[in-house]
C-alpha positions as CSV (number, residue, x, y, z in Angstrom):
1,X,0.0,0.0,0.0
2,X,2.9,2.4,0.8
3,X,4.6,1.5,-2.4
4,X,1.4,2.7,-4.3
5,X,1.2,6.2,-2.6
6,X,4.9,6.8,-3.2
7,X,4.1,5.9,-6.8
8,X,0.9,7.9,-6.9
9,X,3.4,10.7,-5.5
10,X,6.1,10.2,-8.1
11,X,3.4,10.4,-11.2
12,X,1.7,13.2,-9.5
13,X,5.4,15.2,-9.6
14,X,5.9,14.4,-13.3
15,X,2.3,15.4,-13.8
16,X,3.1,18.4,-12.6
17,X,6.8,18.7,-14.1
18,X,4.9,18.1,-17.6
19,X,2.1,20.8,-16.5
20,X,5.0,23.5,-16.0
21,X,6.9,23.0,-18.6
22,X,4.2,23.6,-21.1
23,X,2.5,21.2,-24.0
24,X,3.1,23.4,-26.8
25,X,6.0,22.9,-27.0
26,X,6.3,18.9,-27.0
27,X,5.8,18.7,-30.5
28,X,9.5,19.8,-31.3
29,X,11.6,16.8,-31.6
30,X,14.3,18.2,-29.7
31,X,12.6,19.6,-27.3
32,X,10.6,16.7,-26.4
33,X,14.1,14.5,-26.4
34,X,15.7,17.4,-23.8
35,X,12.2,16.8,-21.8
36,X,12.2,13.3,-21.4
37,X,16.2,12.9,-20.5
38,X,15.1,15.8,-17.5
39,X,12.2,13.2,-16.5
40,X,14.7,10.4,-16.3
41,X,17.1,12.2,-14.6
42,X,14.6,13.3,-11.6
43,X,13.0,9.8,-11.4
44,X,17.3,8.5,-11.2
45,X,17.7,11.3,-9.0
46,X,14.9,10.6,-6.6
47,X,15.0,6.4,-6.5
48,X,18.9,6.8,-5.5
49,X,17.9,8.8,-2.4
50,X,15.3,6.9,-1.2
51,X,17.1,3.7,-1.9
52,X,20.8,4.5,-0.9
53,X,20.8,7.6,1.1
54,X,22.5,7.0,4.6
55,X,19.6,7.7,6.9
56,X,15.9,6.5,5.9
57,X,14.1,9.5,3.9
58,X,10.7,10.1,3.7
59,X,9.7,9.6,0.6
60,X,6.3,11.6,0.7
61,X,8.4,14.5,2.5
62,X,10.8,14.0,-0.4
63,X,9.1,14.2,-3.5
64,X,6.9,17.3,-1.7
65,X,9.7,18.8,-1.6
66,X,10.3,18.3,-4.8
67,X,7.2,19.7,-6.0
68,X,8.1,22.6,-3.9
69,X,11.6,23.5,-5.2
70,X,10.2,23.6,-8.7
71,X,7.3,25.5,-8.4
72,X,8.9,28.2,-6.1
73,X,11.4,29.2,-9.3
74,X,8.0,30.1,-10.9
75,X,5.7,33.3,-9.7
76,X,4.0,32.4,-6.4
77,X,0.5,31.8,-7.8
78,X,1.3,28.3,-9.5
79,X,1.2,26.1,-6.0
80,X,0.4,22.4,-5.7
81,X,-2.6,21.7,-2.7
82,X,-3.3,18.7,-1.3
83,X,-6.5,18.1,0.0
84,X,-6.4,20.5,2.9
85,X,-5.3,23.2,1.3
86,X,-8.0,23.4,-1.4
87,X,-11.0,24.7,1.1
88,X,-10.5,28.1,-0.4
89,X,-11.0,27.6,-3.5
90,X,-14.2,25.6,-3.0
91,X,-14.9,28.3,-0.7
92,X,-14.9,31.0,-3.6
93,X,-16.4,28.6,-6.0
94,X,-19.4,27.3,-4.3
95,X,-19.9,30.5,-1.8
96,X,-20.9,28.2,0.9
97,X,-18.5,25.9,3.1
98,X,-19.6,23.5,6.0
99,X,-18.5,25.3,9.2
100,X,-19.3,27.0,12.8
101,X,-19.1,30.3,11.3
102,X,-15.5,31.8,13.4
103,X,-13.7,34.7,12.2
104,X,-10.3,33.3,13.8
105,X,-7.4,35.3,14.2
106,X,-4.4,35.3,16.6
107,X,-4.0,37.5,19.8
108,X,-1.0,37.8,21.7
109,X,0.2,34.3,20.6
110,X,-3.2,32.6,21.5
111,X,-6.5,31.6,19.2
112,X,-8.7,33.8,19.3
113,X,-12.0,34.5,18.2
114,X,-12.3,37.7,16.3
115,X,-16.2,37.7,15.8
116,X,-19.1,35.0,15.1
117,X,-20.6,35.4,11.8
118,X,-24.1,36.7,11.8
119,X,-26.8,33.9,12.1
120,X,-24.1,31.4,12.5
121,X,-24.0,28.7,14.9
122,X,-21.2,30.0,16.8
123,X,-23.2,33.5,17.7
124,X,-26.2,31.6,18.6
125,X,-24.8,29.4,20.6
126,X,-23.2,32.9,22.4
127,X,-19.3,32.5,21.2
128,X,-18.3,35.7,21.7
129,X,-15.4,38.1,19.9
130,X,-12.5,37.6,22.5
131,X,-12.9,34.2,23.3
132,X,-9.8,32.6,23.6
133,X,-10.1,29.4,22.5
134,X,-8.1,26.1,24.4
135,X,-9.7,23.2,22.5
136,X,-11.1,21.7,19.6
137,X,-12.6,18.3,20.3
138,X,-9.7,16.7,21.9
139,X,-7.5,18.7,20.5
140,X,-5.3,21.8,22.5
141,X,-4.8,24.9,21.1
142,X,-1.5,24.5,21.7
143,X,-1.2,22.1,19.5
144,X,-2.8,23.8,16.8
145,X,-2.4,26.6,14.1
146,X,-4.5,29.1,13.3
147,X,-5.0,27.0,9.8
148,X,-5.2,23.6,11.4
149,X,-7.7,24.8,14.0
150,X,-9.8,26.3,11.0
151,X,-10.1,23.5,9.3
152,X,-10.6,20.8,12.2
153,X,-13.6,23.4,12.7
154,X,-15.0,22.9,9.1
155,X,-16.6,19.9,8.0
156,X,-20.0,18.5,6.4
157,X,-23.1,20.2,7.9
158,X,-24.7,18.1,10.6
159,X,-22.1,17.3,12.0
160,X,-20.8,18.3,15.4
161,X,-17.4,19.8,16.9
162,X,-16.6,21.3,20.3
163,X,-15.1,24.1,20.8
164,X,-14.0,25.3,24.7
165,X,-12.7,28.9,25.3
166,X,-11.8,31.0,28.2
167,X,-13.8,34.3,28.3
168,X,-11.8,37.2,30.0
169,X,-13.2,38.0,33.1
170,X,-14.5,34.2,33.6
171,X,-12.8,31.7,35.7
172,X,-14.0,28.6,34.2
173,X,-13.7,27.0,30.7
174,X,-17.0,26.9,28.9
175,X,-18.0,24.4,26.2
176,X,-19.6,24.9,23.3
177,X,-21.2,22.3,21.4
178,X,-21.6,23.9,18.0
179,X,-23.4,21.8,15.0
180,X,-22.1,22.5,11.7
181,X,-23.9,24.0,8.6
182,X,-23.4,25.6,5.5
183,X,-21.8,28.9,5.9
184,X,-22.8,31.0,3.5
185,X,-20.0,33.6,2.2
186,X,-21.0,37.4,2.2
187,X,-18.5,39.2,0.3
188,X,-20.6,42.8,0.5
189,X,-19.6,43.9,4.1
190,X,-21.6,47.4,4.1
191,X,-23.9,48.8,1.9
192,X,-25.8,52.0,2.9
193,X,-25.8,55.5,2.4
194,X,-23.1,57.7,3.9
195,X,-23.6,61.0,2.4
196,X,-27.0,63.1,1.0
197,X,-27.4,60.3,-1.8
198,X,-24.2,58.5,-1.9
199,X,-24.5,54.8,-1.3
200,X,-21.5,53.2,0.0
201,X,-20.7,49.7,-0.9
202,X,-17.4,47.8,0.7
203,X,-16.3,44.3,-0.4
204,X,-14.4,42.1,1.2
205,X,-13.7,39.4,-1.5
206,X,-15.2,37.9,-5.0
207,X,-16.5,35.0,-5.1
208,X,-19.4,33.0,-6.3
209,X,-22.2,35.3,-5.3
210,X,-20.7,38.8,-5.1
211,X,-23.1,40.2,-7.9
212,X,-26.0,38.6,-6.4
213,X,-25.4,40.6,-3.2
214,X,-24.7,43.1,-4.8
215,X,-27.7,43.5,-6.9
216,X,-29.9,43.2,-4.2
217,X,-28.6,45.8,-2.0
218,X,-29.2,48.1,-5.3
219,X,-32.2,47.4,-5.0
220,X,-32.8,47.7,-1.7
221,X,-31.3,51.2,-1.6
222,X,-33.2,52.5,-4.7
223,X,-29.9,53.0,-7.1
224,X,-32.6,54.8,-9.8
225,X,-32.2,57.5,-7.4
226,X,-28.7,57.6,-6.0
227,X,-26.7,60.5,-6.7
228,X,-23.4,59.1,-6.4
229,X,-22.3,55.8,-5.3
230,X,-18.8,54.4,-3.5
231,X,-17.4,51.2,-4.0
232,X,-14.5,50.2,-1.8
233,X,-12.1,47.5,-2.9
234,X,-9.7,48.2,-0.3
235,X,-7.7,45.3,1.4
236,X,-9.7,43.3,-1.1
237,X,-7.4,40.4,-2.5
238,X,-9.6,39.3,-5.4
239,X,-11.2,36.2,-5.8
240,X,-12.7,34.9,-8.7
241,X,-12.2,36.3,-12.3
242,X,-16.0,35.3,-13.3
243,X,-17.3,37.6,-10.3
244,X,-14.9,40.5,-11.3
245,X,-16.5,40.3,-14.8
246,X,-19.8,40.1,-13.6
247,X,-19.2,42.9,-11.2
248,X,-18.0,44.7,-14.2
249,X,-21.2,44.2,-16.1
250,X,-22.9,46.1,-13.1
251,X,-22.0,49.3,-14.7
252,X,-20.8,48.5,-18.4
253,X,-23.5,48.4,-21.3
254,X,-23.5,45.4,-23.1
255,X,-21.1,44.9,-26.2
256,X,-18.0,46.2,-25.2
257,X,-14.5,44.2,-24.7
258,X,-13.6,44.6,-20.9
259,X,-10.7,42.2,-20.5
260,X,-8.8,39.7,-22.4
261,X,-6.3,36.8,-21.3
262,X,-2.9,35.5,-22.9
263,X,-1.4,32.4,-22.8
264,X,0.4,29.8,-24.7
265,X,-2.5,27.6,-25.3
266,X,-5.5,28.6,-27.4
267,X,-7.9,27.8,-24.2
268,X,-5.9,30.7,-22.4
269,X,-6.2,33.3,-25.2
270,X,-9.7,34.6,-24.4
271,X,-11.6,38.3,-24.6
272,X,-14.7,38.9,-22.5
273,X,-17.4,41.2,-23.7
274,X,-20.0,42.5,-21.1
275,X,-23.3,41.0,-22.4
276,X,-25.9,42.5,-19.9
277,X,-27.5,45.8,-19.4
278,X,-25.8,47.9,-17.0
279,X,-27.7,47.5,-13.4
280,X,-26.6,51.3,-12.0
281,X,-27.9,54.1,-14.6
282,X,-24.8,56.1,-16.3
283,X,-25.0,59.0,-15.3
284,X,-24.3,58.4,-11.4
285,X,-21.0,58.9,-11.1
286,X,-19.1,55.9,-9.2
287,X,-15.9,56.5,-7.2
288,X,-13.8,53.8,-6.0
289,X,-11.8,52.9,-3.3
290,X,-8.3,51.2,-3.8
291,X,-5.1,50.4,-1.7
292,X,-2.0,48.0,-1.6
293,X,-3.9,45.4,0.0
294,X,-6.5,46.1,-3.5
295,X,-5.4,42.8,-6.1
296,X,-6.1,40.1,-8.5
297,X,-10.3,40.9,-9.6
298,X,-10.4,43.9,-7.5
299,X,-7.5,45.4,-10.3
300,X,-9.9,44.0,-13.0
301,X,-12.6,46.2,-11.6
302,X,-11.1,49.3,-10.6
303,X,-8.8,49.1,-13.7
304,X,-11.7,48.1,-16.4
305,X,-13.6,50.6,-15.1
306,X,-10.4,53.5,-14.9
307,X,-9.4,52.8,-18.4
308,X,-14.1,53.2,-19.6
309,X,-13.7,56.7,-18.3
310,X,-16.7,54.7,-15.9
311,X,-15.4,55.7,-12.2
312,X,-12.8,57.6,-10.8
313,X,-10.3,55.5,-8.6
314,X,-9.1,57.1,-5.7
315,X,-6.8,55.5,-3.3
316,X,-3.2,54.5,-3.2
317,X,-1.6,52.3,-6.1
318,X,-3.3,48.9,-5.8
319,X,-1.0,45.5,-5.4
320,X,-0.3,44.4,-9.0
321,X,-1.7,40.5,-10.0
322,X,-2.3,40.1,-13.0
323,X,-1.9,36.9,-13.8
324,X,-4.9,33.9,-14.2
325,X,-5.2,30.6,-12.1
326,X,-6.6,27.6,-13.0
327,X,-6.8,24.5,-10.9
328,X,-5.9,21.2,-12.2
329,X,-6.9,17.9,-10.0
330,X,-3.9,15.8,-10.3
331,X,-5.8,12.9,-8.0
332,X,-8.7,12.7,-5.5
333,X,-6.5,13.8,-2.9
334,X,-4.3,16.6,-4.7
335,X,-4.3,19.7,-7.2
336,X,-2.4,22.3,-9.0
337,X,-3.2,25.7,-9.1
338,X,-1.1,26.6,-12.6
339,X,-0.7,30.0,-13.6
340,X,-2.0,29.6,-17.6
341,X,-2.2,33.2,-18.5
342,X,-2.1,36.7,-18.2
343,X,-4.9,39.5,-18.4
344,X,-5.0,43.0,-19.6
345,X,-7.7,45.7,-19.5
346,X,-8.9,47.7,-22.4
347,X,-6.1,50.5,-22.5
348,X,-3.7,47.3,-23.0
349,X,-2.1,47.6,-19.8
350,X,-0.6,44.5,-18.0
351,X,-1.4,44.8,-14.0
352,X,1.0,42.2,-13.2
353,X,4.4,43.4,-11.4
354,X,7.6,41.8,-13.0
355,X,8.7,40.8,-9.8
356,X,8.2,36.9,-10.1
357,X,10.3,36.4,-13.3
358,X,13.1,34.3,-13.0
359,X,15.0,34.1,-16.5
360,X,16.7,30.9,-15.8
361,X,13.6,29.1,-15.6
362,X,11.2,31.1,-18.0
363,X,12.7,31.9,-21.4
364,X,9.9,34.0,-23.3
365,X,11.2,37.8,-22.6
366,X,9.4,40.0,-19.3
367,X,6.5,42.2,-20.9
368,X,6.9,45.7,-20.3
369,X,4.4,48.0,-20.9
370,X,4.6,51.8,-19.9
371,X,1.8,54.3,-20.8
372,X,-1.1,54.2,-22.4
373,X,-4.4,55.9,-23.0
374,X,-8.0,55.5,-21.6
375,X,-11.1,55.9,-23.5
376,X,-11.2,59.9,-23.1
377,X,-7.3,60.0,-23.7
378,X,-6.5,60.4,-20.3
379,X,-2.8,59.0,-19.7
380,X,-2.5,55.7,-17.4
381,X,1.0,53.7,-16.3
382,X,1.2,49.9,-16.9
383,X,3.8,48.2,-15.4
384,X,2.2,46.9,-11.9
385,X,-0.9,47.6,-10.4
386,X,-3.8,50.5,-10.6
387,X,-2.2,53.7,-10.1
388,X,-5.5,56.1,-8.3
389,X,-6.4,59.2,-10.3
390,X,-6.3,60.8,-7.1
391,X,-4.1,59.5,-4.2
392,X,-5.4,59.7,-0.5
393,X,-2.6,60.8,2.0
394,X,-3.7,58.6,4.8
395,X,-3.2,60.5,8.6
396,X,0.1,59.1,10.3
397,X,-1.1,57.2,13.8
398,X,1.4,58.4,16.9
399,X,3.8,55.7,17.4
400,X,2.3,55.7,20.8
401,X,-1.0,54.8,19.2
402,X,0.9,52.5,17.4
403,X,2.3,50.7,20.2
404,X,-1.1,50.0,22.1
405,X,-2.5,49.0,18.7
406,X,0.3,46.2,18.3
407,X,0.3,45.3,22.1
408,X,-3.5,44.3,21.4
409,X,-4.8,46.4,24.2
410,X,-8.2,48.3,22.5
411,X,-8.6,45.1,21.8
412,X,-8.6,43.1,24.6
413,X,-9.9,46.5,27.1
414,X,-12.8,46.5,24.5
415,X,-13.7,42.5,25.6
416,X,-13.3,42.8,28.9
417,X,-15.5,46.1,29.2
418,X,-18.4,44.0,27.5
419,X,-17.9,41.3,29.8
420,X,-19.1,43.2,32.5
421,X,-21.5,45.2,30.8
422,X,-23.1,43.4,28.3
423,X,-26.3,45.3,28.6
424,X,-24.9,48.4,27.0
425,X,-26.0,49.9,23.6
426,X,-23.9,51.3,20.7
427,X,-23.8,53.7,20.0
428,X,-22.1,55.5,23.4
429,X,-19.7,58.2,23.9
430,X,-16.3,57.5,25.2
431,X,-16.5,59.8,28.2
432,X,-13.4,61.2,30.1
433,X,-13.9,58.4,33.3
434,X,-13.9,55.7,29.9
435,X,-11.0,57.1,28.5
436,X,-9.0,57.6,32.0
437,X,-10.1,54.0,33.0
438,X,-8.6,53.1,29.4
439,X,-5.1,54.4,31.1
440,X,-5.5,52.6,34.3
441,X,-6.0,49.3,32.4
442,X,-2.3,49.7,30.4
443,X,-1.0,50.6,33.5
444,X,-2.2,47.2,35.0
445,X,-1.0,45.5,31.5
446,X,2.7,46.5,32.2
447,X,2.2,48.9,29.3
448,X,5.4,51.5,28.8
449,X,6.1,53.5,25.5
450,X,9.3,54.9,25.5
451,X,10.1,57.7,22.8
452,X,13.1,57.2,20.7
453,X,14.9,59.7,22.8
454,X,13.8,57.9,26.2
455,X,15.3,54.6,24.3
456,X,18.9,56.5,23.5
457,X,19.1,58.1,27.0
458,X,18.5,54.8,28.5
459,X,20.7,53.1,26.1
460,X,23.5,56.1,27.2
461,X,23.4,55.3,31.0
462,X,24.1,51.8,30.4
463,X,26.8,52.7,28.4
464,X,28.0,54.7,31.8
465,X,29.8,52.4,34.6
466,X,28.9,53.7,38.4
467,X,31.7,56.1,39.0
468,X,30.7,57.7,35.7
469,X,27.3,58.7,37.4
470,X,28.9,60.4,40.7
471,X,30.4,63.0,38.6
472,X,28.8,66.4,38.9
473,X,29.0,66.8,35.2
474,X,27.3,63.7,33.9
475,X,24.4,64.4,36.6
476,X,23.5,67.9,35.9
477,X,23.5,66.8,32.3
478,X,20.9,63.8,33.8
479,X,18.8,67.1,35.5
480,X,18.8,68.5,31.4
481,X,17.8,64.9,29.8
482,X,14.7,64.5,32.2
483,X,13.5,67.5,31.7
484,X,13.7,67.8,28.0
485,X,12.0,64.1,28.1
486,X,9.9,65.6,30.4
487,X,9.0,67.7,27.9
488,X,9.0,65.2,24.9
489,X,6.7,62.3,26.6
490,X,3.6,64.3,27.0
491,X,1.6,62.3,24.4
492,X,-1.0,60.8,27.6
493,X,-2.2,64.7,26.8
494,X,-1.7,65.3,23.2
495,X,-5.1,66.3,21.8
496,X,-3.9,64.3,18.4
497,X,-3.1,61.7,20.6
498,X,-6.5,61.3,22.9
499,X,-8.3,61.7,18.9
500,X,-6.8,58.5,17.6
501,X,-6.9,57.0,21.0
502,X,-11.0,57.9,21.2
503,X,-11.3,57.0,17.3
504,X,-10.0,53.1,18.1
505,X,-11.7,52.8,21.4
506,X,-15.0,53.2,19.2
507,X,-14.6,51.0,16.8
508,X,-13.7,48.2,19.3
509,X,-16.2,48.8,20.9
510,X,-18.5,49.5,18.0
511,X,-17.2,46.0,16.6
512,X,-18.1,44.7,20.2
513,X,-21.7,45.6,20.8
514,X,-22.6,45.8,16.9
515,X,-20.6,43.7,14.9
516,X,-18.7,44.3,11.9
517,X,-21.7,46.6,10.0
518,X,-21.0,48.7,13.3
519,X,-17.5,49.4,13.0
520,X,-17.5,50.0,9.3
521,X,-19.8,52.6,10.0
522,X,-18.4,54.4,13.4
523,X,-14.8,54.1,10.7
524,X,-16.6,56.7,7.7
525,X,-16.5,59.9,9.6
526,X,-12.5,59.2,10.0
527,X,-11.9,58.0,7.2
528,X,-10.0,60.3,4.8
529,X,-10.1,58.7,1.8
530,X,-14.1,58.2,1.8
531,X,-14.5,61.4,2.7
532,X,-12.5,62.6,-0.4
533,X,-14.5,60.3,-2.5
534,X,-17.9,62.1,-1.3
535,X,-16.4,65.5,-1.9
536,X,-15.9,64.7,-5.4
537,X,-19.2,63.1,-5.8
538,X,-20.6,65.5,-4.5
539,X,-19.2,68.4,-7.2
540,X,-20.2,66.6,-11.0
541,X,-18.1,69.9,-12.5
542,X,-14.9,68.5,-10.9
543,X,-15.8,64.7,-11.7
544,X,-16.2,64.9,-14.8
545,X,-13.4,67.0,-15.1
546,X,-11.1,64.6,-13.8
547,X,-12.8,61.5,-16.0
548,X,-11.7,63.5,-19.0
549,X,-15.0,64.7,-20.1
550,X,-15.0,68.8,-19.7
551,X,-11.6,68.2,-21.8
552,X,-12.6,66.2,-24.5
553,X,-15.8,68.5,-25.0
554,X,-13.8,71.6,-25.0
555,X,-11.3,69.6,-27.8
556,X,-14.0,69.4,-29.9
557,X,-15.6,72.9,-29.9
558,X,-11.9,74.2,-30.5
């Protein structure tokens, strides 16, 4: 029985040598000849090892890593899953998995929930955000990562798993016995309105039923009579390149080419034409949002739509895939996920970054493409990513800000205030006994931020030996340095400080007694970026304007 897995293993890694290396080719005589003595020579290479090597190998571990060597010399897309590592996809695919319904995340080195999905399971059995959880089944934490501990949580719906967390503020471990069920997946996070009629739309991901959700919170919100709408692709990493076009088709008549794909097979040589009437009216202006965390479909969007003249992009320059996926089973227990071709967007530019090419590996020359034009002329950059037509400077956070942020402690000071007062509202204010007993709770964590200076002065009396520090020099210059830090370390009372310090509080807490929808919202008021894009919704002169319009008029009465 072993003997036929390590076989199965060896054919699935010249499967995927031959899937690599490309079938077009293998029609050349020579080429085919060069292939075949490389085949040999791995399957030589690999039997010595296992047979002769000194100390017994693996030979599952061996051939994996195999699989791995080669496919890392190639961009980081093409990756070979086994069975385990294919949820996500199905995930995307289906828009539904079998599961508990857990944001996870971890939290100071331990598993912790971030928030129960709405309607799941988990919430209605009362998991709460800031549970920390110690067990899955039999199972410790300890034991598990934050990706095994996902996936011994999914399964097929009806069955069960157990989950038992501590709860700050609770002494004893409590159970839950959570029965498993399709989850579906909501990629629209928020949709409302956020300005006098601006609807505000922010997704998370793309997959199977991102339109769908879309469309119905259109409807919902009356899009006929919208003045403006907002659609924020930031932090969004994509998904699937069916639901980019679809969400395409949301704005683009029918009959015009929005993307096309190149590869070296005639299957990956494609062009997609949007073939349904546009859901939101053309003449609301759309504005959307973009970062570095924006890649993959939400490029196709923003950049499809950029190059149409169809929405203003506003943002920072967006992350730069460009390349197109598709996942070959290589048995029932295994996959690869094979880079087959690259898109491009109707000015001609190529999103993808030329970071991944290796030219020992892949012979055909790097692409580089540098300016082109969109459909009002207005001049766009290839060469990696959507570059915004007007960038967003975000607002620096205090490096003391900072520093509670990455010691976890809104966080955590957010959970432990709901544990005792669960029966509170959102909205609340953050009043000045909230905000001092905020303080008193870092003091109790052990919290102390040092400035850079503090760190160099303390790093300067260490420096000193003890008769250094009896001299009469060195401590009068001590008198000077504590004062001038005295001076420096007042950021407890900065009024920049105590804003960003209020501004997190609320959306912890917002997140806490509201969920997710809550946050997102208590974030728009702060949010420089949106509030840019509502300005220029707000002023059609200006939009159009920057969209190329006023321009191309005034060209033509000249």
């Amino acid at each position: 029985m072993k003997k036929f897995i390590h076989n199965n293993k060896l054919k699935t890694a010249v499967l995927v040598f031959f899937l690599i290396l490309g079938s077009s080719y293998i029609a050349f005589a020579d080429y085919y000849r060069d292939l075949s003595s490389q085949l040999r020579l791995f399957t030589d290479l690999y039997k010595e090892l296992v047979v002769n090597y000194v100390d017994q190998v693996n030979p599952d571990a061996l051939i994996n890593a195999g699989i791995e060597g080669m496919l890392e010399t190639l961009d980081p897309y093409t990756v070979y899953l086994e069975k385990e590592d294919q949820h996500g996809i199905k995930t995307l695919t289906e828009g539904k998995y079998g599961g508990v319904g857990i944001r996870l995340g971890v939290r100071n080195d331990t598993l912790t929930v971030i928030a129960p999905m709405e309607g799941s399971p988990a919430m209605r059995a009362g998991v709460q955000a800031g549970d920390k959880i110690i067990q899955v089944d039999t199972l410790k934490a300890v034991e598990l990562r934050l990706s095994k501990a996902a996936s011994k949580m999914r399964g097929e719906p009806g069955t069960k798993v157990t989950i038992t967390v501590r709860r700050p503020g609770f002494e004893d471990r409590i159970p839950f016995v959570l029965e498993r069920e399709n989850i579906r997946v909501h990629d629209l996070a928020y949709a409302d309105y956020v300005g006098d009629g601006i609807g505000y739309f922010k997704l998370t991901s793309f997959s199977k039923n991102t339109d769908t959700e879309l469309r119905k919170a259109f409807r919902k919100l009356d899009i006929e009579n919208m003045d403006g709408m907002i659609l924020d692709l930031r932090d969004n990493p994509g998904g699937l390149l069916s639901s980019a076009l679809d969400v395409v088709e949301l704005f683009v008549e029918p009959g015009i080419e929005v993307l096309s794909t190149r590869g070296r097979t005639d299957k990956a040589n494609r062009t997609f034409e949007t073939r349904k009437k546009a859901t939101v009216p053309q003449d609301i202006p759309v504005a959307i949002m973009v970062n570095h965390g924006s890649a993959s479909a939400s490029e196709i969007v923003s950049g499809v739509l950029q190059d149409l003249d169809r929405a203003i992009i506003i943002g920072k320059s967006t992350f730069g895939k460009g390349l197109v996926q598709t996942v070959v089973p290589l048995s029932r227990e295994s996959a690869i996920k094979v880079t087959t071709a690259k898109y491009y967007i109707p000015s001609g530019r190529l999103i993808q970054k030329q970071d991944y090419f290796n030219e020992k590996v892949i012979e055909d020359p790097a692409e580089r493409d540098s300016i082109f034009y969109t459909q009002n002329h207005r001049k766009v950059f290839g060469g990696g990513g959507i570059n915004p037509d007007i960038r967003v400077k975000q607002d620096t956070m205090p490096r003391p800000v900072r520093s509670i942020t990455a010691k976890n402690l809104f966080f955590q000071f957010a959970v432990e205030y709901h544990n005792r007062h669960a029966e509170r509202f959102w909205p609340f204010a953050i009043s000045d006994s909230l905000y001092n007993r905020f303080f008193e709770y870092m003091e109790n964590k052990k919290f102390n931020y040092q400035t850079d200076a503090e760190k160099r002065y303390q790093k300067f009396l260490q420096s000193l030996d003890s008769t250094d520090l009896t001299q009469p020099e060195i401590a009068k210059a001590q008198d000077i340095f504590r004062n001038y830090l005295a001076q420096e370390n007042q950021w407890r009372t900065s009024d920049k400080t105590k804003t960003w310090i209020v501004k997190n509080l609320r959306r912890e807490f917002a997140q806490m007694y509201g969920g997710s929808k809550a946050r997102i919202r208590e974030s728009v008021d702060h949010d420089n970026g949106l509030q840019m894009a509502l300005n220029i919704l707000s002023d059609q002169s200006e939009y159009r304007t920057q969209l190329g319009f006023a321009s191309a008029a005034e060209t033509v009465e000249n």
